[in-house]
Every structure is written in C-alpha cells, then in structure tokens.
C-alpha positions as CSV (number, residue, x, y, z in Angstrom):
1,X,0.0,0.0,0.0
2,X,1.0,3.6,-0.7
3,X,2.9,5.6,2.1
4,X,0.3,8.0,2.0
5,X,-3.5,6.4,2.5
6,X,-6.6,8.2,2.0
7,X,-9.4,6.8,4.0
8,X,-13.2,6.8,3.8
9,X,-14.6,6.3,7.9
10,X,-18.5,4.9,7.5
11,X,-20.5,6.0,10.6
12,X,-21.1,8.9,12.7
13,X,-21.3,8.2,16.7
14,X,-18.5,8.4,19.1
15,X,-16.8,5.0,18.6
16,X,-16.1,6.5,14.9
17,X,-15.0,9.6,16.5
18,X,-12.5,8.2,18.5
19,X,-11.3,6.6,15.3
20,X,-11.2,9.5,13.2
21,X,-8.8,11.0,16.0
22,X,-6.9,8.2,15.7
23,X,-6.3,8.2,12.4
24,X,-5.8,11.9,12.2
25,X,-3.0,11.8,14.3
26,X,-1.2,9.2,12.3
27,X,1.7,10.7,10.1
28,X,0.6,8.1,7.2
29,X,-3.0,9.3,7.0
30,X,-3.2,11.6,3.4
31,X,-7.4,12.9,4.0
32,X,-9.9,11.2,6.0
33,X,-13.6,11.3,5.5
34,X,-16.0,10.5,7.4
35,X,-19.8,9.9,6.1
36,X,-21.7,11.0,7.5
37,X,-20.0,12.2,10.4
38,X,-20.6,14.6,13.1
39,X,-19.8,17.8,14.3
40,X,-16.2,16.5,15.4
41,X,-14.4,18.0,12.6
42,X,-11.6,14.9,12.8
43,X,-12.1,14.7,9.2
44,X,-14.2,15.9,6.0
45,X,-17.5,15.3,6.5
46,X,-19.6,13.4,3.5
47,X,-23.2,13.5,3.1
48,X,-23.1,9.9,2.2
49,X,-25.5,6.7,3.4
50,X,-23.3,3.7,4.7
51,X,-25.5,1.5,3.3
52,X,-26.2,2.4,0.2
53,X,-23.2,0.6,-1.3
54,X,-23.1,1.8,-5.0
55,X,-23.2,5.4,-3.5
56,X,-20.1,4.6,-1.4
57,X,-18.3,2.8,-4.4
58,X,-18.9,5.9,-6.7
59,X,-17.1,8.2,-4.2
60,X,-14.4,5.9,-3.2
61,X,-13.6,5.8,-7.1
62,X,-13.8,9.9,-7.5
63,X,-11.6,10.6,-4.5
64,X,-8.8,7.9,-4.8
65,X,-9.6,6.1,-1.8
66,X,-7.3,3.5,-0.6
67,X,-9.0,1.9,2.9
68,X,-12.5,1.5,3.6
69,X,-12.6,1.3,7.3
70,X,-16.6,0.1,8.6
71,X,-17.4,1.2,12.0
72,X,-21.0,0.5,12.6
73,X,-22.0,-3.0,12.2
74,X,-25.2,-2.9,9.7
75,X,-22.9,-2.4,6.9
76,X,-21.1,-5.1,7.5
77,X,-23.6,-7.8,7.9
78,X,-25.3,-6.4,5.0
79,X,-22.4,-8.0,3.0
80,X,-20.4,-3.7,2.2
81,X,-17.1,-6.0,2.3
82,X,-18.0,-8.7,-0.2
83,X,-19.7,-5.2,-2.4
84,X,-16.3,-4.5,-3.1
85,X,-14.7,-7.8,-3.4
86,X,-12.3,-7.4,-6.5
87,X,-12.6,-3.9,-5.8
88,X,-8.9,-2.6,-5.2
89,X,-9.8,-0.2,-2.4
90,X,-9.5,-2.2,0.8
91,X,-12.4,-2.7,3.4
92,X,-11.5,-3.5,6.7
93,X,-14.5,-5.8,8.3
94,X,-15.1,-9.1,7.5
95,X,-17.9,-10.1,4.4
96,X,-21.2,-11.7,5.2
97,X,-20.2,-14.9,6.6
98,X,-17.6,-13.4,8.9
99,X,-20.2,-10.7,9.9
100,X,-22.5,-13.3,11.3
101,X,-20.7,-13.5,14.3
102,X,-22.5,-10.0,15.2
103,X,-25.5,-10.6,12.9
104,X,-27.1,-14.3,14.3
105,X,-26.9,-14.7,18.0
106,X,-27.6,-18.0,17.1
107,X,-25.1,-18.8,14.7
108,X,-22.6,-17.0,17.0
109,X,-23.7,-19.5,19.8
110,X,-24.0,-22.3,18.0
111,X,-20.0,-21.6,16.2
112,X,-18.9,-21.3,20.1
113,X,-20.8,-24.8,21.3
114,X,-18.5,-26.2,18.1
115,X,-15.3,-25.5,18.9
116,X,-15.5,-25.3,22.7
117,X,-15.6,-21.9,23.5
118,X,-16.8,-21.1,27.5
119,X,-20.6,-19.6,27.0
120,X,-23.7,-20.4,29.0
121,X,-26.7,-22.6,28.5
122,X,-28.6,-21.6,25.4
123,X,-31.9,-22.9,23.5
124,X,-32.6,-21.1,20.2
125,X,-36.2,-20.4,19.9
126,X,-38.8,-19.8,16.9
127,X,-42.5,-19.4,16.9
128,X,-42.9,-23.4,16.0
129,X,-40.5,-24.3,19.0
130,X,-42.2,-21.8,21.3
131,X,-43.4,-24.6,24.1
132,X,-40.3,-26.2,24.0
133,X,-38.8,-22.5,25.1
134,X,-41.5,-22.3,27.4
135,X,-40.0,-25.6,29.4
136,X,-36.2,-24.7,29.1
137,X,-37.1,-21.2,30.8
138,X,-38.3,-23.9,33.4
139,X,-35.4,-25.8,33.6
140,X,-33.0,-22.5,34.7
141,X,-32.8,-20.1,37.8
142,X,-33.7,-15.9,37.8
143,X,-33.1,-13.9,36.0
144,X,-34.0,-15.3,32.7
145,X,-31.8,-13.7,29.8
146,X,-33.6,-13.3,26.4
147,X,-32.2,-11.8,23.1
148,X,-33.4,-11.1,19.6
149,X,-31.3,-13.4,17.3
150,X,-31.0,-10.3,14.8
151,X,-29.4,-7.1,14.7
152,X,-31.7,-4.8,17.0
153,X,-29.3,-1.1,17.3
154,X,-28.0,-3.3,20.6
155,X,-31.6,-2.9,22.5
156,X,-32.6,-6.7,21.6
157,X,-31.0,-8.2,24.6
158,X,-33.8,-8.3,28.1
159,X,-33.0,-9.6,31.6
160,X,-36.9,-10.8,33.0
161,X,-36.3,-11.0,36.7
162,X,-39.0,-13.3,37.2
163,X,-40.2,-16.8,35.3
164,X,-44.0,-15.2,34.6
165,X,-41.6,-11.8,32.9
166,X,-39.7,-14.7,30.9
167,X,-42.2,-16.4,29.2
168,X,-44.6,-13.0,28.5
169,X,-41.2,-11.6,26.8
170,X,-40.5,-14.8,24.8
171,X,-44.1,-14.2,23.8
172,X,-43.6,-10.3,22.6
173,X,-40.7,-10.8,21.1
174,X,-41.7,-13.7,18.7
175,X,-44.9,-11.9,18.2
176,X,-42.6,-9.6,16.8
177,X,-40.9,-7.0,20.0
178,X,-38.2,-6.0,17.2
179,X,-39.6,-6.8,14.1
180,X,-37.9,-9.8,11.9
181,X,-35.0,-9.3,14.3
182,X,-36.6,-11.5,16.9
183,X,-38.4,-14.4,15.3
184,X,-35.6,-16.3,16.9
185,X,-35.2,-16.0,20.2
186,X,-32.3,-16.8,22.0
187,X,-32.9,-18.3,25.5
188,X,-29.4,-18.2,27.7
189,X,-28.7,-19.0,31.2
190,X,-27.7,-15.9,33.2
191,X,-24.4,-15.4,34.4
192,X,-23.2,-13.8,37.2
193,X,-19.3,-11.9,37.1
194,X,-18.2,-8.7,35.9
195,X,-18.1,-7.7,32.0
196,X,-15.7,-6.4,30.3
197,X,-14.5,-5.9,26.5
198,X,-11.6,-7.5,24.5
199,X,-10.9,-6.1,21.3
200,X,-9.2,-8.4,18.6
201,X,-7.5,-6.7,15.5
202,X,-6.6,-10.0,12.9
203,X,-5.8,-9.7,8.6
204,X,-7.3,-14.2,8.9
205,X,-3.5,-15.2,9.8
206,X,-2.2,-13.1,12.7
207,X,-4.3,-10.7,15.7
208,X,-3.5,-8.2,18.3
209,X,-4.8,-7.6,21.4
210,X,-5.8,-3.8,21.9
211,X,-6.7,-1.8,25.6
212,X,-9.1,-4.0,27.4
213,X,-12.0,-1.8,28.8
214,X,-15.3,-2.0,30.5
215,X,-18.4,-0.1,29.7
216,X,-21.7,0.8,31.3
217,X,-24.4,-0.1,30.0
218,X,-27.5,0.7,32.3
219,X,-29.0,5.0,32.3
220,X,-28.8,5.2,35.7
221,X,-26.5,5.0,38.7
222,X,-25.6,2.2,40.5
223,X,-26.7,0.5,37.2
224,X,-30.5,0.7,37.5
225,X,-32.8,1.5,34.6
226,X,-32.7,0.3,31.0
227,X,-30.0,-0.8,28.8
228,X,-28.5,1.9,26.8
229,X,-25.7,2.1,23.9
230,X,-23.6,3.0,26.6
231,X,-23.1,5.5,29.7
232,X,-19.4,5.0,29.9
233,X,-16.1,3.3,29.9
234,X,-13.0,2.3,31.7
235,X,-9.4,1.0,30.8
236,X,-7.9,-0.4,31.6
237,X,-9.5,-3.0,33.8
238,X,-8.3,-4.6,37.0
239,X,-9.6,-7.8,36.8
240,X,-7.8,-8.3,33.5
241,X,-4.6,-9.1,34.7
242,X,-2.1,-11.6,33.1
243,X,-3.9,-14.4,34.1
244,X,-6.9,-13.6,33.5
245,X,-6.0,-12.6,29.7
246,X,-3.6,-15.9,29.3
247,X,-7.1,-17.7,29.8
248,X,-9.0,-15.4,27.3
249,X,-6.2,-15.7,25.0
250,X,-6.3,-19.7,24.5
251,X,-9.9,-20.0,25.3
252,X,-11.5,-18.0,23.4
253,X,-9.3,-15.8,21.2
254,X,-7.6,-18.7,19.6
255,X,-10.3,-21.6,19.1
256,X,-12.5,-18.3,18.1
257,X,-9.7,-17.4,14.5
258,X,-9.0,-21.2,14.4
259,X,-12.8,-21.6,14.3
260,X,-13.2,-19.2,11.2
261,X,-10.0,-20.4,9.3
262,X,-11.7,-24.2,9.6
263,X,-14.9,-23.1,8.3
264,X,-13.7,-21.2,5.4
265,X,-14.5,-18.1,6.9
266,X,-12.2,-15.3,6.0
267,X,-11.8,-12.5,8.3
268,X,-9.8,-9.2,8.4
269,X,-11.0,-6.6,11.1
270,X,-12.3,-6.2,14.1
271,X,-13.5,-8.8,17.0
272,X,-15.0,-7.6,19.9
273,X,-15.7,-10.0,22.6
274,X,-17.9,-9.1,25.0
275,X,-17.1,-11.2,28.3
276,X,-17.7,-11.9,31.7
277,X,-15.8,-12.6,34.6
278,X,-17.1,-15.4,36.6
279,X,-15.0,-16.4,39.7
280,X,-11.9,-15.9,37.9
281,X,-13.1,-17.7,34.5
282,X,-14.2,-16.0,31.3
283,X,-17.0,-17.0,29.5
284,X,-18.0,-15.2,25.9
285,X,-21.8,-13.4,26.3
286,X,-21.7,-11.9,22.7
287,X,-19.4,-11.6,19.7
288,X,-19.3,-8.4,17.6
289,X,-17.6,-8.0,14.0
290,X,-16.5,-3.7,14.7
291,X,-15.2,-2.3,17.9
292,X,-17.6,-1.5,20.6
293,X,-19.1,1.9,21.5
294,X,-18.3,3.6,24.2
295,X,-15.4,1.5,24.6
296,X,-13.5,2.4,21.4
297,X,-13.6,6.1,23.2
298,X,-11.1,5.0,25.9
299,X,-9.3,1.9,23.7
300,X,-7.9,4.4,21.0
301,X,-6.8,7.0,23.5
302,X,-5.0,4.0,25.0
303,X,-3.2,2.6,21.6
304,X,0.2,4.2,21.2
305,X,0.3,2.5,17.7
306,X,-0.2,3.9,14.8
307,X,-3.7,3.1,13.8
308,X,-3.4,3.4,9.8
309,X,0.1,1.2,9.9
310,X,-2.1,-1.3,12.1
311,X,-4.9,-1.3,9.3
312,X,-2.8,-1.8,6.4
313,X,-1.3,-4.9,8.3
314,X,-4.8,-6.5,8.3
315,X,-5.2,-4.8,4.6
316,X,-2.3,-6.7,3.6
317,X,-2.2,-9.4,5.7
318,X,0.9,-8.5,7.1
319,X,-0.4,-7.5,10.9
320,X,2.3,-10.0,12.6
321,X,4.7,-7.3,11.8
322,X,3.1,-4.4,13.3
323,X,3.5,-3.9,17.0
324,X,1.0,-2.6,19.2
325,X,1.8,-1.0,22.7
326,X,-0.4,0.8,25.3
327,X,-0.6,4.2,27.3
328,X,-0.1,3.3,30.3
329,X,-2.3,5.8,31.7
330,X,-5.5,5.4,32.5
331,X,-8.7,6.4,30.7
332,X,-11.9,7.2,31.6
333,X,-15.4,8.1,29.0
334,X,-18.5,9.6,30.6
335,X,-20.9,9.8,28.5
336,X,-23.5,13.2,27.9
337,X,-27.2,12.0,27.1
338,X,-30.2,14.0,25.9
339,X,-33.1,13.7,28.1
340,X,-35.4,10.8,28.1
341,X,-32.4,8.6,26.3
342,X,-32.9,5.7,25.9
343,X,-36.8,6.5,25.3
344,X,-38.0,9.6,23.4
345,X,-36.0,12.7,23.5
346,X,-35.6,15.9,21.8
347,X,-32.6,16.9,19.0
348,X,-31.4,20.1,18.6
349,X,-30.6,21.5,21.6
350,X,-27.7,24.1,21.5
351,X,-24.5,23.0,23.0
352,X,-22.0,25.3,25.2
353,X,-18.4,25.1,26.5
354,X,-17.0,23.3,24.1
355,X,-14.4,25.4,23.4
356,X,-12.9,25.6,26.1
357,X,-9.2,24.6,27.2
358,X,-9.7,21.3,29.5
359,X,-6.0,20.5,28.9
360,X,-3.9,18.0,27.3
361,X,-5.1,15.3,29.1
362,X,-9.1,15.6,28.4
363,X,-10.6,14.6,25.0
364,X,-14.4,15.5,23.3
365,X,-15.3,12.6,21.2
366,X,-18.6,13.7,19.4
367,X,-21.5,11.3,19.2
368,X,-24.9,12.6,18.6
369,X,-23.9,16.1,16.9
370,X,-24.2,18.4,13.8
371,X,-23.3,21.9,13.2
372,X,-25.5,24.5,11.7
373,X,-25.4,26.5,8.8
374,X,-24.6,29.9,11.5
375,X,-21.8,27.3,12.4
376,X,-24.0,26.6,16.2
377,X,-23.1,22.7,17.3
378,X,-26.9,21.2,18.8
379,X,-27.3,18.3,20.1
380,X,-28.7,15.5,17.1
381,X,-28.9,12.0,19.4
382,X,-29.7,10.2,22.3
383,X,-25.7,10.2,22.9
384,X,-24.2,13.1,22.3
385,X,-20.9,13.2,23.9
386,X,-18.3,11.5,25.7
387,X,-15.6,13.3,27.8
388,X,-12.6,11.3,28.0
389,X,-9.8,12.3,30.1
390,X,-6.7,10.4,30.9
391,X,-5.3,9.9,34.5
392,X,-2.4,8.0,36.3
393,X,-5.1,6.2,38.1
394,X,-8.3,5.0,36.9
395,X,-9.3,7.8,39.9
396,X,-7.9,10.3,38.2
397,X,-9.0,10.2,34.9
398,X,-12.7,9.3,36.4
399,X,-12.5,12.7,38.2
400,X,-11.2,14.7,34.9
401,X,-13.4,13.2,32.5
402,X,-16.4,14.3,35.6
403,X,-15.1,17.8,35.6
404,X,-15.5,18.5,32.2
405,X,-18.9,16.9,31.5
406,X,-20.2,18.9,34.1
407,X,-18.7,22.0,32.6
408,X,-20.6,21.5,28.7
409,X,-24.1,21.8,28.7
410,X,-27.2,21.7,26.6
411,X,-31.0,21.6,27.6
412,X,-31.7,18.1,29.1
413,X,-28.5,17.4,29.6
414,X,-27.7,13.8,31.6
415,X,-24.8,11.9,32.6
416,X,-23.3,9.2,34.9
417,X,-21.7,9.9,37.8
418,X,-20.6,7.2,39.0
419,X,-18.7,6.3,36.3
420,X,-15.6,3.7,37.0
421,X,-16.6,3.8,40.9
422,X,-17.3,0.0,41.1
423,X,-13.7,-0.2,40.2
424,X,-11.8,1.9,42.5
C-alpha cells in the first residue's frame, strides 16, 4: 500500500469519533472522510448513506480512496465487504459470513458450542419451538436472559427477573418485540461476574490484542434502569490481569480465529468479545464484527500504535509485523445524554463550553452532533458526547473526564456519575 493512505470512515457516533482521531493523528493518513459524520471536525464530512453501497463505491472511485474502514455493524452484515470484493480499495471488516458473528446470535452461539468456547446454556427459539422454550425457561434459575437473534441497534437483549416476565417476553418478542430481528429468540442462562470488553485486530492469519476496557451499560447509577448504547467506559481493567488474559487468549481468542479459518471463513478486522468474569473464568456473552461503543472512546486514546500502519497490516495481511503497545495511563469516557435517552427525546438543543481549554489530558469525542449552517453545534442524538480524560489512576481520569462533562451543557442534559466507581 501507498505511504500516503486516503481513507473513507463509514459511521457517525463516538466509537467513529475516536477513530477518526486516531487516524488523524497518524503521520501516514493523506485525507480522511468520514460519512456521515458529526460535528467533530476529525475529518471531511460526507453527506453519504453507509448503506447504500453503490453510492459509497462511486465516491471511493472519484476521491482515490485507498481503505474502507466500517465502524458500525449494519454495513457489515449487509455484505459492504464482499460489495467490493475485487474492488482494489480495501475494506476492513469481515464479508457476510464473517459478519454473522454479530449478525445471528444463534449462529454466534452455535460456532462457540463447536469449537469449545466457554458460554452459558442456550436454547434457540422460533414461533414453532415456542413450548419447547416455554419448558427450558423452566429448567433455569432468575433472571432469565432473552435476546433477539438479529441485529436490533444493541436494544434486543432483556434480563426478566422473574419466570411469569420470561415467558410473556418470549411471547412479545416472537410476536414480533423487534420486528424480523426476533423471530428467533435466543434463550441463555444468566451469568453472574463482571463484564468487560476485549478487542481483537486480525488480517485471517495473525491478531492483536488492543486496551481492554469496560463499559456501562444501564442509564442510571448504580446501574439501575434500562439498557442503553452506553453510559461510559473504563481502561484499563483490573480484573484483566495476566492471568486472566492468558485464559482469554487460549480460550476463546484462539479456538475463536482457528474456528473461522476451519470453516472457510475469511476474516480481516475487528473482533469484539464481550465477556464476563465469573470467579476468575471468562466466558463469551456476545461476539461483535467492529469495535464497541463507548469503549473504542477510551481503547484508541489507549493505543500508542499507529492506527493506519495497524490497518494496512490487516489490509495486507501482514499485521504479525506491526506492534502494538499501550498508554499506560488510565482512561476514563463519561458519556452526555439528551433527556429521556434511551426512550423519546428531543434533538437540537444548542450545546456550550465546548471550546474551552480542559487540557492535554481531556478529549471531546462527538457522538450525537451536527453543526449548523450559522456554524451553532446542537445536540442531534440520544448520545451526544463523551468526555474522556486520561489519568495516572483510573481515579484520576474518572474525576477529569467528571469535571469536564459537568462544565458542557445543553438543555436536558444527563450523565453518569458514578462512572468507573465499582472499580476503585
């Protein structure tokens, strides 16, 4: 690949923020756009649909793109890698097949149960095989966990505390909760540990390990209310340690890029395994196919590699070259919500104080934003910002990245304060 690399970023929330910062900083990088993008100003904005794959094609061939890079997943299970297959401009993500990981929680289970991967207890449901899901919510203990088997904007996953919640929520959601998304149910056996997020970088031959983190998931404090997209993350994590990772590496990382190569399943990108912690052993609650959101806000702050040489290594399938190496700071993303997020809420609200000086050590990763034509940035999401400072202790950054999302406001504003407190 050239020395110089233009680059077309598809999405427009904070995880492709944080990667539009990270490629901007890279020495390689020629221009970066971003469609659509947001009012971050990382790169050149371009009022361009992700999924409308001939669209994307036409510009990548008028403005001498090199790299693709996919951050949301919709694209990708939609097939936007096997689109340009042929193509000479390079997409990092994996095609359809590879993108099921993300795309069929059944299929994702069903690959783990076959090459021995630690997950819990599953039944796959439909509407024909609805009293036989009726009896294996009998056969487990509360909570119950229940997810749509398609893609469902990471809101198709519900915990029913009791068995009478379980079985009216299988109900809903094969009468049709999320649409086509959830005429499969997945039943699973809850869990109980402490999450966290791995992120695998692999070209199909070699992988890296980037910044472990932890995100938050629930709106309110002491992680009550509904699920969100994300309130906030944490890296690194402290439960992570060496021996926790050794066991993630050859349980799960390894049988999971041994699985793919034995099924013919090529893969070059991202793998983000969501885990959990229980009693020292991890076991895999979810595969994704594109890093996770808002964990890529503290994981790219974290890499001290160059993002753009780590991309052409998976591009090329040369990555077991490349080396990758970590801040050894801490970091810390607290996330700024619009009110009534996750439910309704309004757009548009004006934003202040976002220009001014929090120091070196605080970033502003846009997520739900857009500028106006007087140049005004308002508020266009349920997330619309994360503050993400870096500290010598987790602490430290917790209390940075605090300051300065109390200091930018907008009508409605919300956020987490308790952010990274379960771990100090």
């Amino acid at each position: 690949m050239k020395d110089i690399i233009n680059i077309l970023l598809l999405g427009s929330g904070g995880r492709e923020c944080a990667i539009a910062w990270k490629l901007s900083r890279s020495p390689r990088l020629g221009t970066l756009y971003v469609a659509p993008g947001n009012a971050a100003g990382f790169g050149r904005n371009v009022d361009l649909d992700p999924m409308d794959f001939e669209a994307v094609r036409e510009f990548t061939d008028s403005h001498d793109i090199d790299m693709i890079v996919v951050g949301p997943e919709n694209p990708l299970v939609a097939g936007i890698a096997d689109f340009f297959e042929g193509h000479p401009v390079k997409v990092i993500g994996p095609g359809k097949s590879g993108a099921r990981l993300e795309g069929s929680k059944e299929f994702a289970k069903e690959f783990m149960v076959r090459h021995g991967i630690p997950t819990a207890r599953f039944m796959s449901v439909t509407d024909e095989t609805r009293e036989q899901g009726l009896h294996f919510l009998e056969s487990l203990s509360a909570p119950y966990v229940l997810k749509a088997d398609g893609l469902a904007a990471g809101k198709g996953v519900i915990i029913a505390p009791s068995l009478a919640d379980a079985k009216d929520t299988l109900g809903d959601m094969l009468d049709g909760m999320f649409g086509n998304a959830s005429a499969t149910v997945v039943i699973e056996e809850f869990l109980t540990g402490i999450e966290c997020s791995v992120f695998v970088v692999t070209d199909g031959e070699d992988y890296k390990i980037l910044p472990v983190a932890k995100d938050y998931k629930r709106v309110g404090e002491r992680d009550l209310g509904p699920n969100t997209g994300g309130m906030g993350s944490v890296s690194p994590v402290p439960f992570a340690d060496e021996e926790f990772m050794h066991k993630v590496v050859t349980r799960i990382v390894e049988p999971t890029l041994s699985g793919l190569k034995d099924e013919g399943i090529p893969y070059k990108g991202f793998i983000f395994l969501g885990l959990i912690n229980v009693n020292g052993e991890p076991y895999v609650i979810e595969y994704n196919v594109r890093m996770g959101d808002p964990e890529t806000e503290v994981v790219m702050p974290r890499l001290a590699s160059d993002l753009v040489d780590l991309l052409e290594g998976v591009a090329d399938t040369t990555l077991g070259i490349k080396k990758t190496e970590e801040d050894p700071r801490a970091a810390v993303a607290v996330m700024l919500t619009s009110k009534g997020y996750p439910g309704q809420y309004e757009k548009g609200k004006p934003m202040t104080g976002l220009d001014r000086d929090f120091g070196p050590d605080t970033l502003l990763f846009h997520a739900g934003t857009k500028t106006e034509a007087d140049g005004a940035i308002v508020t266009a999401g349920g997330r619309v910002l994360a503050c993400v400072a870096y500290g010598d202790t987790i602490a430290d950054a917790a209390s940075k990245a605090k300051a300065a999302a109390a200091e930018i406001d907008f009508e409605g504003k919300y956020f987490r304060r308790d952010i990274a407190a379960d771990l100090l």
